[in-house]
N, C-alpha and C positions, 0 to 999 in steps of 0.2 A: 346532447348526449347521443353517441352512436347505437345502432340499431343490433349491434353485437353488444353492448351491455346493457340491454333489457333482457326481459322476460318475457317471453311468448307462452300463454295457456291459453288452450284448447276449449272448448266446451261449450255450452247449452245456457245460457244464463239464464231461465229459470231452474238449473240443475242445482239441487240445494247442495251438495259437496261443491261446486262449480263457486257458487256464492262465500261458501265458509273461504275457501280457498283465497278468493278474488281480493275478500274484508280483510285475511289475516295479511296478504300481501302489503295490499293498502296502508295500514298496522304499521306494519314495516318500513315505510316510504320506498317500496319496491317501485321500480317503473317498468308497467305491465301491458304488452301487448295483447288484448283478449282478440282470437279468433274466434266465430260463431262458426259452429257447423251448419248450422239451419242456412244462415244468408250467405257462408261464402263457401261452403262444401268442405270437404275433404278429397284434396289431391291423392294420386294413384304415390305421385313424389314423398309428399308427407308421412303417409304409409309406410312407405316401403324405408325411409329413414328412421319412423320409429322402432319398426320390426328387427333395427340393425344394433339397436339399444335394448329391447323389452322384448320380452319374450310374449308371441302371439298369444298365451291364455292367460298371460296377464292384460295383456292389448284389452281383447274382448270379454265384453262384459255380461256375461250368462247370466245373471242375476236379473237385469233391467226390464221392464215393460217390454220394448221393442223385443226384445231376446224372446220372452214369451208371447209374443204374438206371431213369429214366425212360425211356417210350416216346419214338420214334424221332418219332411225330408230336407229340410236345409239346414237343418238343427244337428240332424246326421252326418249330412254330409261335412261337416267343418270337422274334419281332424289332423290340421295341420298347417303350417304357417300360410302356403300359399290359398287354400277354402276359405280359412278365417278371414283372409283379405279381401277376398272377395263379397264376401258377407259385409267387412266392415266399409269397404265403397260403396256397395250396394246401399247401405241402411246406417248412414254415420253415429246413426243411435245406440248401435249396436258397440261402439267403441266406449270403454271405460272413463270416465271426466273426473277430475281436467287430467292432460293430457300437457308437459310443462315442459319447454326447452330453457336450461339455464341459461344465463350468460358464456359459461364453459362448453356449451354443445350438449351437457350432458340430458337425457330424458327421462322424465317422474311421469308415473300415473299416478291417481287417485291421489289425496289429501292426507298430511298427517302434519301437524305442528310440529313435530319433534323432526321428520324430511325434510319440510320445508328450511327450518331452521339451519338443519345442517349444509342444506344447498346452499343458502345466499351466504354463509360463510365461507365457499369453496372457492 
């Protein structure tokens, strides 16, 4: 099978969305490319192709651990596509998981049964 019709998700496998995500796929007999951010990073490339897709406050993810352990001035400072980026190269934990290129190009963040579903129909 070519490497344009898989799945490419993003994320942290202990990320429990990351996990739901990975199972429901699985489910499915998707064939799934898992990126690690931990072991293989996050390119400056990968970024800036999803930022061309999703809109940076949905990109980053303000909710998470990492999010709140940041200092107070770089918390500030992110108001706008290109701080956010720099924030999310900086600190790949800071980006929202999973993080999912369809076979069509197209890109999902975060988890939903009812998205996913609709994706692998497209």
């Amino acid at each position: 099978m070519s490497a344009s019709a898989s799945i490419s998700l993003y994320g942290i496998p202990n990320c429990d969305t990351v996990k739901k995500a990975r199972q429901w796929l699985a489910g499915q007999g998707a064939e799934v490319q898992f990126h690690d951010f931990k072991k293989e990073g996050v390119s400056d490339a990968l970024i800036d192709g999803w930022l061309q897709q999703v809109d940076w406050e949905t990109l980053l993810n303000r909710k998470g651990t990492m999010w709140r352990g940041l200092d107070d001035a770089t918390k500030a400072g992110v108001a706008d596509a290109a701080s956010a980026r720099a924030v999310m190269q900086a600190q790949p934990s800071t980006i929202k998981r999973p993080v999912v290129r369809w076979p069509d190009g197209r890109v999902t963040v975060g988890f939903s049964e009812e998205a996913f579903a609709k994706a692998l129909k497209a």
